[in-house]
PAZAPA-4460 file (N, C-alpha, C; in steps of 0.05 Angstrom, whole numbers, plus 32768, in hexadecimal, padded with zeros to 4 digits):
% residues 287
    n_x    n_y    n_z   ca_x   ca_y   ca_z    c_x    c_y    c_z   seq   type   mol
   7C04   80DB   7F34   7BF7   80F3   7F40   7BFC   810A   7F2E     1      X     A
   7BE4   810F   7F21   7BEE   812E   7F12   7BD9   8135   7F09     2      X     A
   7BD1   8156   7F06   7BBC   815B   7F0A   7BCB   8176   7EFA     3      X     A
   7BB1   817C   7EDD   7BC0   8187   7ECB   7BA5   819B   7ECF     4      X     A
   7BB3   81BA   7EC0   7BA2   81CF   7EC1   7BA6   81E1   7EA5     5      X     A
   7B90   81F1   7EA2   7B96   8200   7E83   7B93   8222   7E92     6      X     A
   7BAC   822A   7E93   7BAF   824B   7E99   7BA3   8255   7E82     7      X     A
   7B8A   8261   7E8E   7B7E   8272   7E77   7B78   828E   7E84     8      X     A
   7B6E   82AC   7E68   7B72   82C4   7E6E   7B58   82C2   7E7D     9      X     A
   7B4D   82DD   7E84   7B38   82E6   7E96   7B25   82EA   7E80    10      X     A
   7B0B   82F0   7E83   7AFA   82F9   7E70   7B03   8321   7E72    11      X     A
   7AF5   8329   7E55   7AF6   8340   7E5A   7AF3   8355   7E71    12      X     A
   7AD0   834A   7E7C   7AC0   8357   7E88   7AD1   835A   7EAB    13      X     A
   7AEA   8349   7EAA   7AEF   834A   7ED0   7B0B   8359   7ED3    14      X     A
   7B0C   835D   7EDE   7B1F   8374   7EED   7B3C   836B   7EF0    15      X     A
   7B4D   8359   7EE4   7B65   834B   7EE8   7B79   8351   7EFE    16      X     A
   7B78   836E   7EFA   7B8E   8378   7F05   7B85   8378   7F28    17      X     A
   7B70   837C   7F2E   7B60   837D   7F4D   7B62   8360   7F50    18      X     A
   7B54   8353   7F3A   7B54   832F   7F48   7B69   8324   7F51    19      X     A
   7B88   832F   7F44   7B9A   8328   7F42   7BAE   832F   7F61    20      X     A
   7B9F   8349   7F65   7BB2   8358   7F7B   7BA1   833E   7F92    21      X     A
   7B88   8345   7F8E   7B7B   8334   7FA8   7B8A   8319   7FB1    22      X     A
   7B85   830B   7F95   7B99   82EA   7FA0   7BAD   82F7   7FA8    23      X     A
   7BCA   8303   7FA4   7BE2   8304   7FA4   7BE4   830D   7FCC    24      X     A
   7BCC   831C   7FCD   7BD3   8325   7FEA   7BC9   830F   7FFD    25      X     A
   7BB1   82FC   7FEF   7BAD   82E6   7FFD   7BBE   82CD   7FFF    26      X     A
   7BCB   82C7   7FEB   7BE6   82B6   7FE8   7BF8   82C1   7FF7    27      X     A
   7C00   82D8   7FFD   7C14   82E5   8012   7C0F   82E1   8026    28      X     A
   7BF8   82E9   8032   7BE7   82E1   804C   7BF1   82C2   8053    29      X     A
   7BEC   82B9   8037   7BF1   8295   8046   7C07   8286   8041    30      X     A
   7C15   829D   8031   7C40   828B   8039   7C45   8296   8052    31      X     A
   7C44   82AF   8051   7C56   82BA   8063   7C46   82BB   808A    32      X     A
   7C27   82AA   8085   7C2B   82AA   80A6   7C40   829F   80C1    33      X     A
   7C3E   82AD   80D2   7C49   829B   80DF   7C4F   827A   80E2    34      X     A
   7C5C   8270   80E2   7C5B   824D   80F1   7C5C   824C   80FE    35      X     A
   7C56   8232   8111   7C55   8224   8123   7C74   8223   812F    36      X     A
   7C80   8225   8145   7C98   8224   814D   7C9C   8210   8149    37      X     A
   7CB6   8207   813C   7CBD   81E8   813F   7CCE   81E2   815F    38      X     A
   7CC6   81C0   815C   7CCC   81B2   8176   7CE8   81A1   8172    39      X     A
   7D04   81AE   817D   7D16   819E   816D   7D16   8186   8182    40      X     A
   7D29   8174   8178   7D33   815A   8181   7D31   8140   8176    41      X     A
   7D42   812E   817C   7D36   8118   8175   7D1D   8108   817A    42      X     A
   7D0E   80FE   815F   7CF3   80F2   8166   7CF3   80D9   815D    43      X     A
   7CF4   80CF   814B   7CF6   80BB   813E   7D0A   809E   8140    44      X     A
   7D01   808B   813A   7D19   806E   8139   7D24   807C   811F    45      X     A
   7D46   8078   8125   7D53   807C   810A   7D4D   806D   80F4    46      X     A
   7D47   804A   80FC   7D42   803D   80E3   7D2A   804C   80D1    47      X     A
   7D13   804C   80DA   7CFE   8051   80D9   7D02   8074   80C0    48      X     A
   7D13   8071   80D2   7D11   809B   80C5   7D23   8098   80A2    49      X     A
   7D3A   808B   80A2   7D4D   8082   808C   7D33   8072   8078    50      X     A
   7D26   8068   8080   7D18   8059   8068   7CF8   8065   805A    51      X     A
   7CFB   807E   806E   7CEE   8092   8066   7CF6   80A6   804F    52      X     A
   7D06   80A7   8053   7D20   80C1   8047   7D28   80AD   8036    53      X     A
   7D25   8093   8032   7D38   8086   8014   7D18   807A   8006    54      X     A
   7D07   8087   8006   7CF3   8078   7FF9   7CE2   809E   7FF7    55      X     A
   7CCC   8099   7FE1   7CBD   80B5   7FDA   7CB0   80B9   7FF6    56      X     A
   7CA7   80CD   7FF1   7C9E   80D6   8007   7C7F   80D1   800E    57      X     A
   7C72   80D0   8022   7C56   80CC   802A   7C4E   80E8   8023    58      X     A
   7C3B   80E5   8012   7C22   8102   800A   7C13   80FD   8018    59      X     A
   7C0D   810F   802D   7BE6   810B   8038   7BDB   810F   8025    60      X     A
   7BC0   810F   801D   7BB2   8114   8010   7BAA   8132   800F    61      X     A
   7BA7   8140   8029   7B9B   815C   8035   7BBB   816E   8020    62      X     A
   7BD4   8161   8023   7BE2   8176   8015   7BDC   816F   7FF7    63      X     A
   7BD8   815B   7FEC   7BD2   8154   7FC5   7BC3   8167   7FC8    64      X     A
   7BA7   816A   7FD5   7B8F   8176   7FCB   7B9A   8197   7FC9    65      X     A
   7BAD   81A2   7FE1   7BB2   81C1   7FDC   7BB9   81C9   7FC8    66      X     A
   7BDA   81AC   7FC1   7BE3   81B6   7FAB   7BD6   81B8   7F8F    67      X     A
   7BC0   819D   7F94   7BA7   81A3   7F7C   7B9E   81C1   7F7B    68      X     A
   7B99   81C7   7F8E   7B81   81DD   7F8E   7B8E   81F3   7F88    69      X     A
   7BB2   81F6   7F87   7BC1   8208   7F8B   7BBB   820F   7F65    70      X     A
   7BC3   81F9   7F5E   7BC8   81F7   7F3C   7BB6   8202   7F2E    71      X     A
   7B9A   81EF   7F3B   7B7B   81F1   7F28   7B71   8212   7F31    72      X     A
   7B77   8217   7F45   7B5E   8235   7F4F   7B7C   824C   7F4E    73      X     A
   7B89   824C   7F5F   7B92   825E   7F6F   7BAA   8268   7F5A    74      X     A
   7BC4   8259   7F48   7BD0   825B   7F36   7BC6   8273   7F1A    75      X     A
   7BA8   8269   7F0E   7BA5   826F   7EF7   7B9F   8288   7EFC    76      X     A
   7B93   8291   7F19   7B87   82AB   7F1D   7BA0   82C3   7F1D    77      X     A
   7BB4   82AE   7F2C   7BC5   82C6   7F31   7BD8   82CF   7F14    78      X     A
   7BDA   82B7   7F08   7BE8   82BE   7EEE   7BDA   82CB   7ED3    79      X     A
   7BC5   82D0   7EDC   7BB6   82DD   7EC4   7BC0   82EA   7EBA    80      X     A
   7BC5   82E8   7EA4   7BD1   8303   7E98   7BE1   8312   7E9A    81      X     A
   7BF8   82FF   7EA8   7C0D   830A   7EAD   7C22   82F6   7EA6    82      X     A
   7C28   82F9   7E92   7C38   82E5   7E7E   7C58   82E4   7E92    83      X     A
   7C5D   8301   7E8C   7C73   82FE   7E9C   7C77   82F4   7EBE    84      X     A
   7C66   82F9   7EC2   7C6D   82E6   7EE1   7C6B   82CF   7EDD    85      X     A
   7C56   82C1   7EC7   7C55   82A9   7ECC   7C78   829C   7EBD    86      X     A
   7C83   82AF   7EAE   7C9D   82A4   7EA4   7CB9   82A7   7EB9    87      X     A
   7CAD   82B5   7ECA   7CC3   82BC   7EE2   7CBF   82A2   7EF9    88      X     A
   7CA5   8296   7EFD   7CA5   8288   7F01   7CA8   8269   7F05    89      X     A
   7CA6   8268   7EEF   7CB3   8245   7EE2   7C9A   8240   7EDC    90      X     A
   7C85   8251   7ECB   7C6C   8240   7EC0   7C68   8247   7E9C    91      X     A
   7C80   824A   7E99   7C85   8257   7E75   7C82   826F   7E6D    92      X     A
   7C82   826D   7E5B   7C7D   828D   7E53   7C5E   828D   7E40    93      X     A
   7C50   827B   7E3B   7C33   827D   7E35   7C1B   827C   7E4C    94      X     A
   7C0A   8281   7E4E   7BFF   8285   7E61   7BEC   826A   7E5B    95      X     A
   7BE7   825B   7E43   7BD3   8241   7E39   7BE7   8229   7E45    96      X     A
   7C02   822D   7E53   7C14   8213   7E55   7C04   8206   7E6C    97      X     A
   7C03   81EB   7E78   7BF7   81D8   7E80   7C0E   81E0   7E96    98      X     A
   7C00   81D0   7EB1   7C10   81D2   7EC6   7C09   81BC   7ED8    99      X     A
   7C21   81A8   7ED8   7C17   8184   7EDF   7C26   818B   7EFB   100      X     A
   7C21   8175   7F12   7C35   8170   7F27   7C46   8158   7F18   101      X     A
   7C61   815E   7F17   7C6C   8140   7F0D   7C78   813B   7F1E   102      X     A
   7C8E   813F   7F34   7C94   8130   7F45   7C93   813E   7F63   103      X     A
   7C94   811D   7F7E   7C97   813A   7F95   7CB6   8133   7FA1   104      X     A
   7CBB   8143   7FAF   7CCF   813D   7FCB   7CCD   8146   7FE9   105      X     A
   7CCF   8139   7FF7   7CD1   813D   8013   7CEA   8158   8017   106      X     A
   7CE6   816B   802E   7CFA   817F   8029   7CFB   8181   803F   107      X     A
   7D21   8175   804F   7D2E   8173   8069   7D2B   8196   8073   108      X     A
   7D30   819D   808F   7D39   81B5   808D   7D4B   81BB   80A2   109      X     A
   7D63   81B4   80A5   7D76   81C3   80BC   7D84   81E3   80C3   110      X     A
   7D85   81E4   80DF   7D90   81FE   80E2   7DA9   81F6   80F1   111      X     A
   7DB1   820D   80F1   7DD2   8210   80FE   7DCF   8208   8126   112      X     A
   7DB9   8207   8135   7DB9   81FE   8148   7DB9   81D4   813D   113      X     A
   7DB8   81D2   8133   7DB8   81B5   8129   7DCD   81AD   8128   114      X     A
   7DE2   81BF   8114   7DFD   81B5   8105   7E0D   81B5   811F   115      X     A
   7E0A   81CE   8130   7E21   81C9   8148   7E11   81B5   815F   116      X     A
   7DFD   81B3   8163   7DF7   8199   817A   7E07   8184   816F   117      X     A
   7E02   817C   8154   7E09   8160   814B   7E28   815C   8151   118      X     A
   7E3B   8178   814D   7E4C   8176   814C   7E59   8173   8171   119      X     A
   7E53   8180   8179   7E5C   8188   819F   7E4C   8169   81AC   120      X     A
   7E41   8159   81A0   7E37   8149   81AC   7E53   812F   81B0   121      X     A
   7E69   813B   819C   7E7F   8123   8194   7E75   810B   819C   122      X     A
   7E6B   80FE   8183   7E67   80DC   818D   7E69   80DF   8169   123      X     A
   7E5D   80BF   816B   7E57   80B8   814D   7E42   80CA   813B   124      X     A
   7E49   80DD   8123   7E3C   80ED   811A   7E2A   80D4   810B   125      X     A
   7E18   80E2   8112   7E05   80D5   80FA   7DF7   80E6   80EE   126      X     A
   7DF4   80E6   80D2   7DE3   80FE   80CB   7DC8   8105   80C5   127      X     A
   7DC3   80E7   80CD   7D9A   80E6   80C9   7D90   80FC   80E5   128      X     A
   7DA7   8103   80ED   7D9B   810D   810B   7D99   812B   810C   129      X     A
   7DA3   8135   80EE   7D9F   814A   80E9   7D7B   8152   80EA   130      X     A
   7D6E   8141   80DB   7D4E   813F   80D5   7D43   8134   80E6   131      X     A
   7D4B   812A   80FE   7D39   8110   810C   7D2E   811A   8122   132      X     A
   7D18   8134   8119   7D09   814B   8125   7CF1   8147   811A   133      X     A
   7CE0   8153   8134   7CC2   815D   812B   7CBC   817A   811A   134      X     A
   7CD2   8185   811C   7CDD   8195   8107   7CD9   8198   80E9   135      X     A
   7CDD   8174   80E9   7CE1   8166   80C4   7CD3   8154   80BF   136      X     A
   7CC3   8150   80D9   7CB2   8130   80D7   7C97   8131   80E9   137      X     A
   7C85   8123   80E3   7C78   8118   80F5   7C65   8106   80EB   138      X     A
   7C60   80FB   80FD   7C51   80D8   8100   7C35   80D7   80FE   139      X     A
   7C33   80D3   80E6   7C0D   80CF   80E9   7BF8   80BD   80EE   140      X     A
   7BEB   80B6   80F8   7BD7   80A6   8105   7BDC   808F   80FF   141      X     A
   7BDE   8084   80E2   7BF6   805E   80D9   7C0D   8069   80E4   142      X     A
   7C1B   8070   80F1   7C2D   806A   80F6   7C48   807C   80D6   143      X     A
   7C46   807E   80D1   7C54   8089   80BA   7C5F   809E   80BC   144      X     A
   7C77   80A7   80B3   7C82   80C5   80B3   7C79   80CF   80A3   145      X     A
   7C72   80EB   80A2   7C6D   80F4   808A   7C83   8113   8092   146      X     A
   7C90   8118   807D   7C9F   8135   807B   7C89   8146   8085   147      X     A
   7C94   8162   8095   7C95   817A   8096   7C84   8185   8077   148      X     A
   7C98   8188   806F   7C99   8198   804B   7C9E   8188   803C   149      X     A
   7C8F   8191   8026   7C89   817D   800D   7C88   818E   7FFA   150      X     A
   7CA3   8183   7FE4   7C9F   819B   7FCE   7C9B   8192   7FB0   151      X     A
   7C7C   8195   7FA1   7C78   818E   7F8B   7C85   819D   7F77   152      X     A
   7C95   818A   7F67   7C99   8196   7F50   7C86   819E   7F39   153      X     A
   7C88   81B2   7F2B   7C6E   81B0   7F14   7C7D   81B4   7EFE   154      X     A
   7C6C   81A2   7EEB   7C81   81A8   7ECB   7C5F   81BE   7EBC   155      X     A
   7C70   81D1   7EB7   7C5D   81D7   7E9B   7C6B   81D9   7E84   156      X     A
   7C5C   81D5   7E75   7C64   81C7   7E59   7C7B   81BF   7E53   157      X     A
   7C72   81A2   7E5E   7C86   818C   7E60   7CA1   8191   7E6A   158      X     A
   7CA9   81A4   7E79   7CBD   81B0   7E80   7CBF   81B7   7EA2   159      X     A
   7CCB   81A9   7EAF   7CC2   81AE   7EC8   7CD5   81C4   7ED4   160      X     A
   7CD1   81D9   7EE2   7CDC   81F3   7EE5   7CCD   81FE   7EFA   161      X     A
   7CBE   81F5   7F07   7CB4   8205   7F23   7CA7   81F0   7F38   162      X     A
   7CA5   8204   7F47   7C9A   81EE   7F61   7C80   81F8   7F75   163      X     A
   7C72   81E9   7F84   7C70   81FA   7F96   7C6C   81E5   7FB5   164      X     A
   7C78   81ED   7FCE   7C82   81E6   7FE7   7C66   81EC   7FFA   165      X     A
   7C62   81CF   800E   7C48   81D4   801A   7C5C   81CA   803A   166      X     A
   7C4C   81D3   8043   7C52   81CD   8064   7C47   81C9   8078   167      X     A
   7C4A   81B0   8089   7C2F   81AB   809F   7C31   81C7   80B8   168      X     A
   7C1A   81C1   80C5   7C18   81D5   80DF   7C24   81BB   80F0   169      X     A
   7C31   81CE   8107   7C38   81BD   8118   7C31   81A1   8127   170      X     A
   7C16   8199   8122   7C03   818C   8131   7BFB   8177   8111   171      X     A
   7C08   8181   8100   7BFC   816F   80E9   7BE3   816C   80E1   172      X     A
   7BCC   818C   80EF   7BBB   8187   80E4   7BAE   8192   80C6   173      X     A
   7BC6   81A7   80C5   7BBD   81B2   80A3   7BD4   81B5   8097   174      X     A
   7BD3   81C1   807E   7BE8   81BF   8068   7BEA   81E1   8063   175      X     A
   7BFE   81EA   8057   7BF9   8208   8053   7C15   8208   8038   176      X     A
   7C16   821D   802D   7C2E   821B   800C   7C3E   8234   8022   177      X     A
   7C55   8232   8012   7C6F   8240   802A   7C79   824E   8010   178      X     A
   7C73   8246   7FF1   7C86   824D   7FDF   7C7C   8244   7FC4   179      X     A
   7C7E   824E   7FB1   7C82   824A   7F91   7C8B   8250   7F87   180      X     A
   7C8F   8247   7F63   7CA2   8253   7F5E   7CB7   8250   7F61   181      X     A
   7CCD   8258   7F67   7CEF   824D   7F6E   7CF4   823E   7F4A   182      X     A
   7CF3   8244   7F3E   7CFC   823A   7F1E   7D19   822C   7F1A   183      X     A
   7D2E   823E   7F24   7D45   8231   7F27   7D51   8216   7F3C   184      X     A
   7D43   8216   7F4F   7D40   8203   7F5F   7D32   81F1   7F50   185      X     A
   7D18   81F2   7F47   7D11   81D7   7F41   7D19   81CC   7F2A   186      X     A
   7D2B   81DD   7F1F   7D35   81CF   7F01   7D4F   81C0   7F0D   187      X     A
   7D55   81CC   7F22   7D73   81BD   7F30   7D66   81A6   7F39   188      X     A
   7D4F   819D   7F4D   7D45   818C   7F56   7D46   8174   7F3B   189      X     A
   7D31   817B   7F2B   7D27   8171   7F1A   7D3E   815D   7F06   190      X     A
   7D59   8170   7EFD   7D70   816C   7EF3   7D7B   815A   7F00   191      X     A
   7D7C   8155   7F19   7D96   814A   7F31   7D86   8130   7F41   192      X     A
   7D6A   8134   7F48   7D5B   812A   7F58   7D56   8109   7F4A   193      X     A
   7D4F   80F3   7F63   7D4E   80D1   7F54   7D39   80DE   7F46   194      X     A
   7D2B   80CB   7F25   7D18   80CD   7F23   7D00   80AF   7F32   195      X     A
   7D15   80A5   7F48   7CFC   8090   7F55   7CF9   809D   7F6F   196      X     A
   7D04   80B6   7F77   7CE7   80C1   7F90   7CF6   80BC   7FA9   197      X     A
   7D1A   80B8   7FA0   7D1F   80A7   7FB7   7D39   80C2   7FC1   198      X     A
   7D35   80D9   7FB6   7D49   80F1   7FBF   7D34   8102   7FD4   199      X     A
   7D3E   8111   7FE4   7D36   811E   7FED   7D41   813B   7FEE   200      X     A
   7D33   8153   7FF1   7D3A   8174   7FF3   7D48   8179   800D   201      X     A
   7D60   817F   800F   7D6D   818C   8027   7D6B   81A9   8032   202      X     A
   7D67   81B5   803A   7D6F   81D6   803E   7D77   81DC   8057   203      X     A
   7D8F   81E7   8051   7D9D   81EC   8069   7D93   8212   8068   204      X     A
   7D78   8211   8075   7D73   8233   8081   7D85   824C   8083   205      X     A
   7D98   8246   8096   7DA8   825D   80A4   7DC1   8268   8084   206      X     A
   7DBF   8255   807C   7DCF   825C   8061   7DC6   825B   8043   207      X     A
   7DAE   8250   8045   7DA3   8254   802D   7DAA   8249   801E   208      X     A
   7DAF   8226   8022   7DBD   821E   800D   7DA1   8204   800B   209      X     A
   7DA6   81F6   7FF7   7D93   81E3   7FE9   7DA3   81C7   7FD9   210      X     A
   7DA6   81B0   7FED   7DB3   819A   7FDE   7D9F   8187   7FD9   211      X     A
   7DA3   8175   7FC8   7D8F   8158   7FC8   7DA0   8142   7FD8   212      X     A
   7D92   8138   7FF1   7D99   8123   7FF9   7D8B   8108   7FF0   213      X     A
   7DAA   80EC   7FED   7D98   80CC   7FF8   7DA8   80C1   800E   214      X     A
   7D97   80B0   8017   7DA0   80A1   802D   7DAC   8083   8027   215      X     A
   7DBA   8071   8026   7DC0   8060   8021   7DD8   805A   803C   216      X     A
   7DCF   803B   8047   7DDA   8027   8054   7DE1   803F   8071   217      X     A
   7DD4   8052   8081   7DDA   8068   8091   7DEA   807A   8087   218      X     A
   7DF3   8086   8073   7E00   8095   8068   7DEE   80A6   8054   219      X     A
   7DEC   80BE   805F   7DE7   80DA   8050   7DF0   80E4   803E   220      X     A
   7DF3   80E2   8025   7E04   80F2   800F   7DEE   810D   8003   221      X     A
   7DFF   8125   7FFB   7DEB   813C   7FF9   7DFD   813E   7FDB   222      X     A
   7DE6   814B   7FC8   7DE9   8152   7FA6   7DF3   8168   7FA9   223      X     A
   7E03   816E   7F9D   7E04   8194   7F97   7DED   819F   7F7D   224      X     A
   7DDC   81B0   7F8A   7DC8   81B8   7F7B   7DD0   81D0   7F6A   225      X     A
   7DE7   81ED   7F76   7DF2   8200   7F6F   7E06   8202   7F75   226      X     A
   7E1F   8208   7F61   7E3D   820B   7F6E   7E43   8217   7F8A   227      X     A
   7E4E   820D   7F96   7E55   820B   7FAF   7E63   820D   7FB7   228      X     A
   7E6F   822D   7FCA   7E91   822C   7FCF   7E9C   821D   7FE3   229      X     A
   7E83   821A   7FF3   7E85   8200   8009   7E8A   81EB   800B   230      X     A
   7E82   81D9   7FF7   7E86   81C2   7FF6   7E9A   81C5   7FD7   231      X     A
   7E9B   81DA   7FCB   7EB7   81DF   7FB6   7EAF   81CE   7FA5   232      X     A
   7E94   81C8   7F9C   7E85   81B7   7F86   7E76   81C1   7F6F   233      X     A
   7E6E   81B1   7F54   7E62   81BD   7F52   7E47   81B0   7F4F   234      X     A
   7E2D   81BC   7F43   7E0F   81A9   7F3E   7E19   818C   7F33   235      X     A
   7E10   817B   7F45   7E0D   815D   7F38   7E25   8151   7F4A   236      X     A
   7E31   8163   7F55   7E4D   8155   7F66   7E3E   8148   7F89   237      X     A
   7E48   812D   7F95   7E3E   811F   7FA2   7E55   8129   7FC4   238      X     A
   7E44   8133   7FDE   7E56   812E   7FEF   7E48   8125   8003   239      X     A
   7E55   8114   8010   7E4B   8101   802B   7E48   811E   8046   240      X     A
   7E3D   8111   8056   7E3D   811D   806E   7E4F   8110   8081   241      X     A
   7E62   8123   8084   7E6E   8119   809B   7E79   812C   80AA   242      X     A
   7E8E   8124   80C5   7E9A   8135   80D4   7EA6   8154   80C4   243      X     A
   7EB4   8146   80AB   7EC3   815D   80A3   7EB2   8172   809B   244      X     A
   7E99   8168   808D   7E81   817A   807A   7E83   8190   8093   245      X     A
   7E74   817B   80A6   7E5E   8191   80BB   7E75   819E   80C7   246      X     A
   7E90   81A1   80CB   7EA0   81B6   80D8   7EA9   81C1   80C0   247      X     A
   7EA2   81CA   80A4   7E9E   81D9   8094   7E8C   81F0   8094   248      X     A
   7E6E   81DC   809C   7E5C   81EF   80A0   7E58   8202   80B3   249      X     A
   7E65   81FC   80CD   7E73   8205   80DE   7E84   8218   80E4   250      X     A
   7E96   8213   80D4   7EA3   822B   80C0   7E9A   8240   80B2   251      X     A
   7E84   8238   80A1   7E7A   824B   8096   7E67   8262   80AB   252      X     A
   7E5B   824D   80C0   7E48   8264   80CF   7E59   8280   80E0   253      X     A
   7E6F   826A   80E1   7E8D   827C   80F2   7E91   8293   80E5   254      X     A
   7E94   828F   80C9   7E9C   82A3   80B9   7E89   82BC   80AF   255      X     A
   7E71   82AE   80B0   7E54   82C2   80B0   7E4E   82D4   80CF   256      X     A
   7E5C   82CA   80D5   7E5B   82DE   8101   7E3C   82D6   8101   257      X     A
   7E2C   82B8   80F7   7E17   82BB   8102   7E0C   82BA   8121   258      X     A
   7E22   82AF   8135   7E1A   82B7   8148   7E22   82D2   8152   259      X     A
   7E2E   82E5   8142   7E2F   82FF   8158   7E1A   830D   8146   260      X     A
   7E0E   82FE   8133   7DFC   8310   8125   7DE0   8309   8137   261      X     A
   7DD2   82F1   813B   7DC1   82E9   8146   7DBE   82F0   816D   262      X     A
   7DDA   82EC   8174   7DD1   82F0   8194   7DCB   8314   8195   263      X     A
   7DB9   8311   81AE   7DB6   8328   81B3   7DC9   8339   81CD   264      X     A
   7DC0   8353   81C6   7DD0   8361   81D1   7DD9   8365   81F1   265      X     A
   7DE9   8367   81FE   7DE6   8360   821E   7DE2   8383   8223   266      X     A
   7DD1   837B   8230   7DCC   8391   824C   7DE2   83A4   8259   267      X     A
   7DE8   83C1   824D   7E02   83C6   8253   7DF4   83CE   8273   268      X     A
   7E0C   83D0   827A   7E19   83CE   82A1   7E15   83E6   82AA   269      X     A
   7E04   83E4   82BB   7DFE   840A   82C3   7E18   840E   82D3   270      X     A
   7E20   842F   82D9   7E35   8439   82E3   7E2F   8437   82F9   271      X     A
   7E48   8432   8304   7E4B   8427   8324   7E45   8446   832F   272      X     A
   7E3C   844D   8349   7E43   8465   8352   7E5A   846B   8368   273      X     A
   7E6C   847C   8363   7E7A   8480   8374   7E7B   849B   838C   274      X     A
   7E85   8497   83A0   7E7C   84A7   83B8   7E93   84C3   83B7   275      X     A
   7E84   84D9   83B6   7E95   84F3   83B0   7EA7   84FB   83D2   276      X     A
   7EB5   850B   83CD   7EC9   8502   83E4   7EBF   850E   83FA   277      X     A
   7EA1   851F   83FA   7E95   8529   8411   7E7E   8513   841E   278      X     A
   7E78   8503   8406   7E6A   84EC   841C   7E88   84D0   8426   279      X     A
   7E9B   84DC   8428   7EAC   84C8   842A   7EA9   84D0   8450   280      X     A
   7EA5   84C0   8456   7EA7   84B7   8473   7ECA   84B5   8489   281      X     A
   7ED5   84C3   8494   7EE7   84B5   849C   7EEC   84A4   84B2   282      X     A
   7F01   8491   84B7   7EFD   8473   84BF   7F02   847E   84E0   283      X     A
   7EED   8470   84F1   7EE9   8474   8510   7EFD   8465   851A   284      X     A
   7F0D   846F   8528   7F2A   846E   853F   7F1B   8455   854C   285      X     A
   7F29   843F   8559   7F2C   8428   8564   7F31   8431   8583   286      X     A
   7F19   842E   8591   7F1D   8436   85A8   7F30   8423   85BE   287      X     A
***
């Protein structure tokens, strides 16, 4: 799968700088709309979900074609002539460099309501149960999982250094890009990641962190993608998921006050009224 493009300048006669603003506000328009609320819980057979997650991921076809269309139309316009973005980017610093999809990955996504259910649930942790949401998954007409998010890597010239991240609507009936770009990420991916399709992208949201997970025999092991005071690792270093991890992470949310940052505020207590000593009544004699 790869679908190569030649970034070329504008002709004299057109307006770069207007064409340019135009995509950029229409590409904004379409990362940053709203989503679809996700539906947490468990959905899936665990077997079913693990042999998903240890094998590449299912592409619909409807997301290849965006990320095609992203490369061939929507890319060259916005980088016109703007050398330097396209080098801030991860697409070189010539504006003639070629821009292939070379590899994809499926991209998990947990929040901190996840890490403590799994944990307050005390039974056997398992950690496929972090993802085993309509959240991260859903089932298409064969029967198949297909990820949430799907993030193509792209090499230009021969150098793979950017990406860009597509994402279903809730209902699985369209595809939409959430992101490009990210250069340091995808050189970590790229660096760290199987080259047989069989790693997957982690992101833990609430903290902003980014591991590569595989799955092997029910056991979750996550890459360190960027030094890590958390896991006290560094890129390329391997840690399992287990009890001790997730009351780390736990730790960490403790230490961020993200719940006294997130709940909201209570309703202060209106003042009681009290009775001044001329509506005080005195007590009627017992006949």
């Amino acid at each position: 799968m790869s679908e190569t493009i030649n970034i070329s300048r504008y002709s004299e006669s057109m307006r770069p700088g207007k064409v340019k603003r135009c995509f950029v506000v229409a590409l904004f328009v379409t990362l940053f709309a709203p989503s679809v609320p996700a539906v947490w819980g468990a959905q899936f057979e665990v077997d079913k979900l693990e042999k998903a997650l240890a094998a590449p991921p299912h592409v619909p076809q409807q997301s290849q074609d965006l990320a095609s269309n992203f490369l061939n139309h929507t890319l060259p316009k916005l980088l016109a002539n703007d050398e330097q973005l396209a080098q801030r980017l991860g697409f070189g610093d010539r504006m003639s460099n070629q821009v292939t999809i070379d590899r994809v990955f499926s991209m998990m996504v947990i929040r901190r309501e996840d890490v403590l259910s799994l944990i307050e649930r005390r039974e056997t942790v398992r950690p496929i149960d972090l993802v085993n949401n309509t959240n991260n998954w859903l089932e298409d007409q064969e029967g198949r999982l297909v990820p949430k998010r799907i993030v193509f890597l792209l090499k230009a010239n021969e150098s793979t250094s950017s990406s860009v991240t597509l994402e279903q609507s809730g209902d699985g009936s369209s595809w939409r890009i959430i992101q490009f770009g990210a250069p340091k990420l995808s050189q970590a991916i790229n660096q760290h990641g199987s080259s047989e399709g069989s790693s997957f992208l982690l992101w833990i949201a609430d903290l902003n962190r980014h591991y590569l997970g595989n799955i092997q025999n029910h056991l979750v092991t996550l890459k360190v993608l960027f030094k890590d005071r958390l896991l006290n690792g560094d890129p390329g270093d391997k840690q399992p998921i287990t009890p001790e991890y997730l009351a780390k992470l736990k730790q960490l949310y403790e230490e961020l006050e993200f719940p006294k940052k997130l709940r909201r505020p209570e309703p202060a207590e209106a003042p009681r009224r009290t009775q001044s000593p001329a509506q005080t009544q005195p007590p009627i004699p017992a006949r």
